[in-house]
N, C-alpha and C positions, 0 to 999 in steps of 0.2 A: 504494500500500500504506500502509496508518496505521503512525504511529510506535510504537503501543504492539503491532502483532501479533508473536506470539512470544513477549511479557513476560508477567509476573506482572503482571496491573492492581489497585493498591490503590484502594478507592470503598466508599464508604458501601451498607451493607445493612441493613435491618430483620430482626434477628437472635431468633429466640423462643428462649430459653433455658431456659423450661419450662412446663409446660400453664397456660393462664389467667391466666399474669401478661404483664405489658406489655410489647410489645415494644420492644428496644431498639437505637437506632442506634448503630452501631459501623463503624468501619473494619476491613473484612477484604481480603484477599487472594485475588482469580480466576486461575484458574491457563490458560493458556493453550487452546484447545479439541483435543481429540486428532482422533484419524479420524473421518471423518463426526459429527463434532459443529461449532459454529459458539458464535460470542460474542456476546451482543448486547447492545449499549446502551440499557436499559431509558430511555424517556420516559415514557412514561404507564402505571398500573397500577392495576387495579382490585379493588375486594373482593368474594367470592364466600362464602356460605354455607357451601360446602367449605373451605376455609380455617380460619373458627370453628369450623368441627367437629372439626379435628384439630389446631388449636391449643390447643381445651378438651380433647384428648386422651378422647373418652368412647367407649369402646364399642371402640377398637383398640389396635395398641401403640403406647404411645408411642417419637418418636423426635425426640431432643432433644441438643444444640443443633441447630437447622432455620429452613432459611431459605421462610417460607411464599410463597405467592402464585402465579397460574395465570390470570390474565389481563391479559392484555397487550399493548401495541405497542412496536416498537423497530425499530433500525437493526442490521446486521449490520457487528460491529466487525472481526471476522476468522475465517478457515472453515481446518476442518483438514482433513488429510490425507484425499483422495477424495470430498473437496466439490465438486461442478461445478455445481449448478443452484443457487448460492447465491453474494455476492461480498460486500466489503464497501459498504457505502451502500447498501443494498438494504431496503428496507422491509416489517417482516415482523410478523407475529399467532407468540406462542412457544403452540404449545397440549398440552393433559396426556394426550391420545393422539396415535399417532404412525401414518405411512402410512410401511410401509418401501418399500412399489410391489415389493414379489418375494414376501410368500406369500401362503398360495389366498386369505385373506380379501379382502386388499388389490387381486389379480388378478380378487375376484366385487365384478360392477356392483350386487350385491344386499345387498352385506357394509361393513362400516368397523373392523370390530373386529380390528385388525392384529396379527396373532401375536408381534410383536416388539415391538411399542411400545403396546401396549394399556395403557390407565392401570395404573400400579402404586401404591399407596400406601403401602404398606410400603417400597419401597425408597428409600434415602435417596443412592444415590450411579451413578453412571454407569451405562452396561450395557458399554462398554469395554472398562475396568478395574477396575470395581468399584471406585473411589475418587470422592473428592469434588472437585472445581475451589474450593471455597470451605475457607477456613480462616481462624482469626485468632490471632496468636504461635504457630504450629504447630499448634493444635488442630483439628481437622476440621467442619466443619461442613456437616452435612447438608442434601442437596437435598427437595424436593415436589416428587412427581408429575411429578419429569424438566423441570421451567420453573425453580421460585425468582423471583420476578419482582419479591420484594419487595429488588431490591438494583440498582444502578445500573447493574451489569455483571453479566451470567447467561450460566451458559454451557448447551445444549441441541443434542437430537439432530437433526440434521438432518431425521430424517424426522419434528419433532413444530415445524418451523418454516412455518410457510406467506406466500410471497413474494406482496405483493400490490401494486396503484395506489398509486404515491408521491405522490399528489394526495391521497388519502384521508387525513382527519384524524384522525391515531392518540389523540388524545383524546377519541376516539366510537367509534369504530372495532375500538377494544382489547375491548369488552364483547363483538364477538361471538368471543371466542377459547375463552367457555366459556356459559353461562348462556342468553344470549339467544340462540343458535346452538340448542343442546339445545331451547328449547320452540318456536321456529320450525320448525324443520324435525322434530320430533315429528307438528307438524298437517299442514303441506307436504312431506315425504318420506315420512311413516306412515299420518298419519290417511286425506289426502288429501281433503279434504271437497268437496264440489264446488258450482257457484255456487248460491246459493239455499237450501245445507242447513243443518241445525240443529248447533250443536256446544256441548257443558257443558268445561266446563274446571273441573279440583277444585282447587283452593290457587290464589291472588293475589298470590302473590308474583313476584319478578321473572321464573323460566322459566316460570310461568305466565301471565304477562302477554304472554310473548314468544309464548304458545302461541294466547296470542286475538288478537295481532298476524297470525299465522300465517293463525287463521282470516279478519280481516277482509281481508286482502292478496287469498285464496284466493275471497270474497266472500260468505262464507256470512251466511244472512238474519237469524238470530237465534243470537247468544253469551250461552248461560247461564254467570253465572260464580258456583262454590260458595267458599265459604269461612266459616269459624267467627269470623272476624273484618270486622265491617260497616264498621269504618272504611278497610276497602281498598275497598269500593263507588263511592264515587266516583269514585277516581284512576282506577279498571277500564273507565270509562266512556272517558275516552280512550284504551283500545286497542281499542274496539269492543266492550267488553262491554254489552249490552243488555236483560241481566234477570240478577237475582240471588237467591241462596238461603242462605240463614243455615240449616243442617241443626240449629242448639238451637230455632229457630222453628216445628220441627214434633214432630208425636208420633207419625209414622210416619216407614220408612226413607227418604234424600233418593232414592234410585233409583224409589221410587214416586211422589214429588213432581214429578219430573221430568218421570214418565212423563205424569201426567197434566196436564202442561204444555204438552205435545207431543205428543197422539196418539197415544200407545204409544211413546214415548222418543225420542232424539234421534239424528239419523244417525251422528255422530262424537263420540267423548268424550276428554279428555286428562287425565291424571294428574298432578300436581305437585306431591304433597305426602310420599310416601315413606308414606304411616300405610294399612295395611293394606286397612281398614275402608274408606277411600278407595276403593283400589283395585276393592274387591268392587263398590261403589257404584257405580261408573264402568264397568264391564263390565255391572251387572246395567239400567243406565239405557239402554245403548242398543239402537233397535229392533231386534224379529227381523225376520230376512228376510235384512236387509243393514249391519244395525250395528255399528262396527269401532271397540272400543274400543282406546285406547295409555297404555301404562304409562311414567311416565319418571320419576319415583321413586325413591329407594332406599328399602327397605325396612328394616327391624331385622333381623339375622342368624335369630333363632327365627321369626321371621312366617312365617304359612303360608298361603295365598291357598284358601278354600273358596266353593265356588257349586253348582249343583246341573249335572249335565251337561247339563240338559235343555235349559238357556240356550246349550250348543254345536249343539245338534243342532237347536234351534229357529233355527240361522245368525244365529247371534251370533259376531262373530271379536273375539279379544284377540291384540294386539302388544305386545311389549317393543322400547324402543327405546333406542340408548345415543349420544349427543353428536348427536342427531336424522338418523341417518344418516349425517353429513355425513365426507367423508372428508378430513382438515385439508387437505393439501396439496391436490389436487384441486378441492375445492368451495369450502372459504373465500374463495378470491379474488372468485368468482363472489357472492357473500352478500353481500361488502364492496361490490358493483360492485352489488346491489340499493338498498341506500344513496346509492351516486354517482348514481342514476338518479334519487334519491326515492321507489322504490315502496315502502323500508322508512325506518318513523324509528324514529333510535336517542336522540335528545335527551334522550324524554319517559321513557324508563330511566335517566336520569340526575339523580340529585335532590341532589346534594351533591360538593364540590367538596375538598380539601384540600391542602396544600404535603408532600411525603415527611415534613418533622420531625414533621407531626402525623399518622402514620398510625393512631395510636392510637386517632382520636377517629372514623376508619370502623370500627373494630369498635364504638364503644361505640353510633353509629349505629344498625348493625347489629341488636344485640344488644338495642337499644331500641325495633328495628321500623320507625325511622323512614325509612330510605334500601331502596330499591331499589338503584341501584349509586350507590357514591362511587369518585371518580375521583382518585385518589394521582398526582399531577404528581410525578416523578424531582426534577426542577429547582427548586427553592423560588424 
């Protein structure tokens, strides 16, 4: 048993204290994990687009003081009350939905969207007690997305913990707990494309790099990849992307560019960019008969998704898909274990490196376009 289970652990956290300003390292106080909750000693953590978006606070409510962050590797410090499949030294991915393994969602082979632990973004404090494990001189300080991961010590729900190979290097390993998991298994659990077929991918960014990862793994012959920004074109080339389309380069819509790229459009298409217009694009691009386009996106709250229905009935299928199917505990271990094998690399998502004190300078990264993932080391 560790010497600190049971205590109050004091440890450095990256603390946001309010929308768009920098965050700040502070000493706060983890409070012990209650029932089916677990502690874990953050090593490595990474930054997520989701992250910036609700650190600039744009479009939701804000909820501040918060300790951001949602992808991760770590060690399990100590497990509370009715924890059995978890111990401490246990090596584990903290991730921002959860598998409670008891309702229907989690009990269908077809579903991941767990009625209990399904991302929340609004809430800021356990499902428990409805309090926070984090505070500093008394004052409370709020969770994200049920992880927090920008702090040295986090504490999280059991069912949003997935135990995995303690061989596996959580310094690589930590990206697939959000990101590159969602556009991997969007192509591999939704699209499904199969050897030889065409697939467009819309947005370059990192889940959509992880989506044409998806495709080349899966073996398809030609990855179109869209984006409004050329200077991702080359990097795109190492995940398999092999033709590309700037949509300011034409004067027609990019779904007919596509189309007439490929024959009357392409078998499979993926989503990654959240902008509506995308989305339409990405359904109206692939062929009829048997084209199954997947949405993995978020959208803006008013967006409203229009096409003509004739593209349904001419056997065009659209999917929505949400953390690429994957159900955390269940499947992640198995992802991390594509890795151990080689069939997935995770390297070439990784483009920048920093010590916890400078987490600052992965958002500015970030925010700059220039990083796919940066990799926050706990340990300076």
């Amino acid at each position: 048993m560790s010497s600190t289970e049971g205590q109050v652990i004091r440890c450095k956290a990256a603390v946001s204290w309010e929308a768009g300003k920098p965050l700040v390292i502070e000493e706060v106080e983890v409070a012990p994990p209650q029932k089916m909750e677990v502690r874990l000693k953050i090593l490595f953590t990474s930054l997520c687009h989701t992250d910036v978006y609700f650190w600039e606070a744009k479009g939701q409510t804000p909820l501040f003081p918060r300790i951001f962050g949602h992808e991760a590797g770590g060690i399990v410090e100590s497990v509370g009350e009715g924890v059995t499949d978890l111990k401490p030294g246990d090596h584990v991915l903290p991730v921002f939905t959860g598998e409670c393994k008891e309702c229907r969602h989690c009990k269908s082979s077809e579903s991941n969207m767990c009625d209990l632990l399904r991302i929340n973004t609004d809430r800021g404090v356990m499902i428990e007690d409805g309090k926070t494990r984090f505070s500093k001189d008394g004052q409370p300080i709020y969770h994200f997305v049920g992880t927090s991961t920008f702090s040295e010590y986090t504490v999280v729900h059991v069912g949003c913990v997935a135990k995995i190979n303690p061989e596996a290097p959580l310094d690589k390993v930590c990206v697939l707990s959000c990101g590159i998991s969602t556009g991997l298994g969007a192509t591999l659990n939704v699209a499904k494309p199969t050897k030889g077929s065409t697939v467009a991918v819309f947005g370059l960014g990192a889940v959509g790099l992880a989506a044409a990862e998806g495709a080349r793994i899966a073996g398809a012959s030609r990855i179109i990849g869209v984006d409004l920004n050329p200077s991702r074109f080359n990097e795109a080339k190492k995940f398999g992307v092999t033709d590309f389309v700037n949509p300011k380069d034409y004067d027609k819509p990019v779904q007919q560019v596509i189309a007439e790229m490929t024959d009357g459009g392409v078998d499979r298409s993926v989503e990654c960019t959240g902008n509506v217009n995308a989305m339409i694009s990405a359904f109206e691009c692939v062929h009829d008969g048997w084209g199954v386009a997947v949405l993995v996106g978020v959208p803006n709250k008013d967006d409203a998704f229009k096409t003509h229905p004739m593209n349904f009935l001419n056997e065009r299928t659209l999917k929505g898909t949400f953390f690429g199917n994957y159900k955390p505990r269940s499947d992640i271990p198995s992802v991390v274990e594509k890795y151990m094998n080689k069939e997935l690399e995770l390297e070439k998502f990784i483009t920048h490196r920093v010590p916890f004190s400078e987490i600052n300078k992965a958002f500015d990264y970030m925010m700059k376009g220039e990083s796919l993932r940066c990799i926050i080391a706990m340990e300076d």
